[in-house]
C-alpha positions in Angstrom: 0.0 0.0 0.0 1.4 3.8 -0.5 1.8 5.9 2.5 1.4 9.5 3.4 4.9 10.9 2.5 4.2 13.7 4.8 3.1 11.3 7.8 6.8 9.9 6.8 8.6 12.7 7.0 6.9 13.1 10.4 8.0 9.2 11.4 4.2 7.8 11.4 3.3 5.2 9.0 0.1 6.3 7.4 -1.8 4.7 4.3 -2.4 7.4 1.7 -6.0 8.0 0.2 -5.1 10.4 -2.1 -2.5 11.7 -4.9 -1.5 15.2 -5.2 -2.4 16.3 -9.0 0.8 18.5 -8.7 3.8 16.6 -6.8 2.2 13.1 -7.3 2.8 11.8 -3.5 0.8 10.2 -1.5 -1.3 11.4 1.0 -4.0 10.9 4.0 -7.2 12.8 5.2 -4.9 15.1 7.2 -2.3 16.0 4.7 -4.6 16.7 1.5 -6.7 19.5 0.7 -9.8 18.7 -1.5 -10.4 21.7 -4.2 -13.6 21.9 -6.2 -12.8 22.1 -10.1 -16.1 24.0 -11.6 -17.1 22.0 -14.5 -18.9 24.3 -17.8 -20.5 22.6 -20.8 -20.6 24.3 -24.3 -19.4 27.1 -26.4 -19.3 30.5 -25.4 -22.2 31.9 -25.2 -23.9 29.6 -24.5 -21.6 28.2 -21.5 -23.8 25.9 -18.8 -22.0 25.6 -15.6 -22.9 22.3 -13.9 -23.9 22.5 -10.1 -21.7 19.1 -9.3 -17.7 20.0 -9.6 -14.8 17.5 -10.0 -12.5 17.1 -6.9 -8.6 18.2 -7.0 -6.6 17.5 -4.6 -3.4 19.1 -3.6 -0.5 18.5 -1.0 -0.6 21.4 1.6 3.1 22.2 0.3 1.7 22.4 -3.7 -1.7 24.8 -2.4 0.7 27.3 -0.4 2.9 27.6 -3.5 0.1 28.3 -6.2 -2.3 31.0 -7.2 -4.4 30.0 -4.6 -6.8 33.0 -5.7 -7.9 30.8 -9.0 -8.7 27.9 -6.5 -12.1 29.3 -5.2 
């Protein structure tokens, strides 16, 4: 199984539950931070954007060293 590589660094031995999309290591529930993606369907104009968005998830070290701004 892969394990947290943060919960490593920290000497625990976590199983990871998720990838970052940026750095690629694994990490748990404590170490990732879930980002919704806003999902839009068509050409402009007429752009729908759905209500349901697609999960992104980032290491805490990749969020605090991107445009965080263009996250929300």
């Amino acid at each position: 199984m892969m394990k947290c590589y943060d919960c490593m660094e920290e000497g625990k031995d976590t199983e990871a539950v998720a990838v970052c999309i940026v750095c690629g290591k694994g990490l748990c529930m404590d170490h990732s931070k879930e980002l919704p993606l806003p999902v839009s369907v068509g050409n402009p104009p007429n752009v729908k954007h759905l209500h349901n968005s697609l999960p992104r998830i980032m290491c805490n070290y990749c969020l605090s060293n991107t445009i965080e701004d263009g996250f929300d």
